[in-house]
N, C-alpha and C positions, 0 to 999 in steps of 0.2 A: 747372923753368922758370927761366931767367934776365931780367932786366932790363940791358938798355944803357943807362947815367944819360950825358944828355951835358947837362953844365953850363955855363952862363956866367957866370965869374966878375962881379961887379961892381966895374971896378976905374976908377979915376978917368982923365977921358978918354976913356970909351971910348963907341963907341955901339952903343946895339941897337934897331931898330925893333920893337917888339913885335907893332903892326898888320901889317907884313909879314908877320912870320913865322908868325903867326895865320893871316892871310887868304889868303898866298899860299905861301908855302915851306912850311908843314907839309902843306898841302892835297897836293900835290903829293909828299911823304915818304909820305904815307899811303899816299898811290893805286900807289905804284910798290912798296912796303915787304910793304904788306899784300896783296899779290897771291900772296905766298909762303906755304903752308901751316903752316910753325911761327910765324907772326903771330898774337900773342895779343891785342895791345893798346898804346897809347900813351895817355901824360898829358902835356898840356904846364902847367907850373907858371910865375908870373910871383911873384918875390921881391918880397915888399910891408914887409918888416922883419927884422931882425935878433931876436936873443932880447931885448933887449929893446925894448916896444913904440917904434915912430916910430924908431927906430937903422937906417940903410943894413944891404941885405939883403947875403949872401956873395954871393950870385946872383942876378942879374937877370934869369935864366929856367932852366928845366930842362926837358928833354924826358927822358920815360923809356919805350922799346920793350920792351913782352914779348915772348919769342920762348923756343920750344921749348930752342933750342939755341945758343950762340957761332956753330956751324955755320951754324945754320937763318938768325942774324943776317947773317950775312957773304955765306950765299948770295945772300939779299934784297938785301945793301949793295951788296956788290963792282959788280953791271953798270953799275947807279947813282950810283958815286961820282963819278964827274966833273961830272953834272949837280948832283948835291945836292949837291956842294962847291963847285963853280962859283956856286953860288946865294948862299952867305955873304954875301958883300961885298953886296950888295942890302940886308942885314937888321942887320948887324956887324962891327965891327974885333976884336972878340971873340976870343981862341983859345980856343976853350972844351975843358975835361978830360971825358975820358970814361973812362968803367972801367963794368966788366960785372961785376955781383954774379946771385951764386944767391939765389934768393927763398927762404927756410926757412920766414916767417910771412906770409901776405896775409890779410887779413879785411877783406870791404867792409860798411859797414852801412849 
């Protein structure tokens, strides 16, 4: 299983509407993302601190896609990039970093 992490730095100036992209732009990732068979799962995470408590977070949000495969991800993205990229500016001035890690340990409790 892979995870696609796509982060948003939190860097000064910049902005990100959280409630957007909560209520409207993931909603929408979802439905079009997880139509695809190697969809395993998303998290969307909101940076509430740094290591230490009350210190600005690295990131001001993170989303992260399970998917079978790179492949299985790209299938799902590619048709839909232009809408879900199109969509950013609604939500952030953000570039946000992505990189695709192999899951070796997952435990939910």
């Amino acid at each position: 299983m892979i995870k696609i992490s796509i982060l948003y730095p939190n860097t000064p100036d910049s902005r990100f509407d959280m409630r957007y992209y909560v209520d409207t732009h993931m909603p929408m990732s979802i439905e079009l993302l997880s139509a695809h068979p190697g969809f395993k799962g998303v998290t969307v995470e909101h940076g509430i601190s740094g290591a230490i408590p009350g210190s600005e977070p690295a990131y001001i949000a993170m989303c992260h896609f399970l998917f079978d495969s790179p492949e299985d991800f790209m299938d799902a993205f590619t048709p839909h990039a232009a809408a879900l990229q199109g969509d950013m500016p609604n939500y952030t001035t953000i570039e946000p970093v992505i990189q695709f890690n192999e899951v070796v340990i997952s435990i939910a409790g």
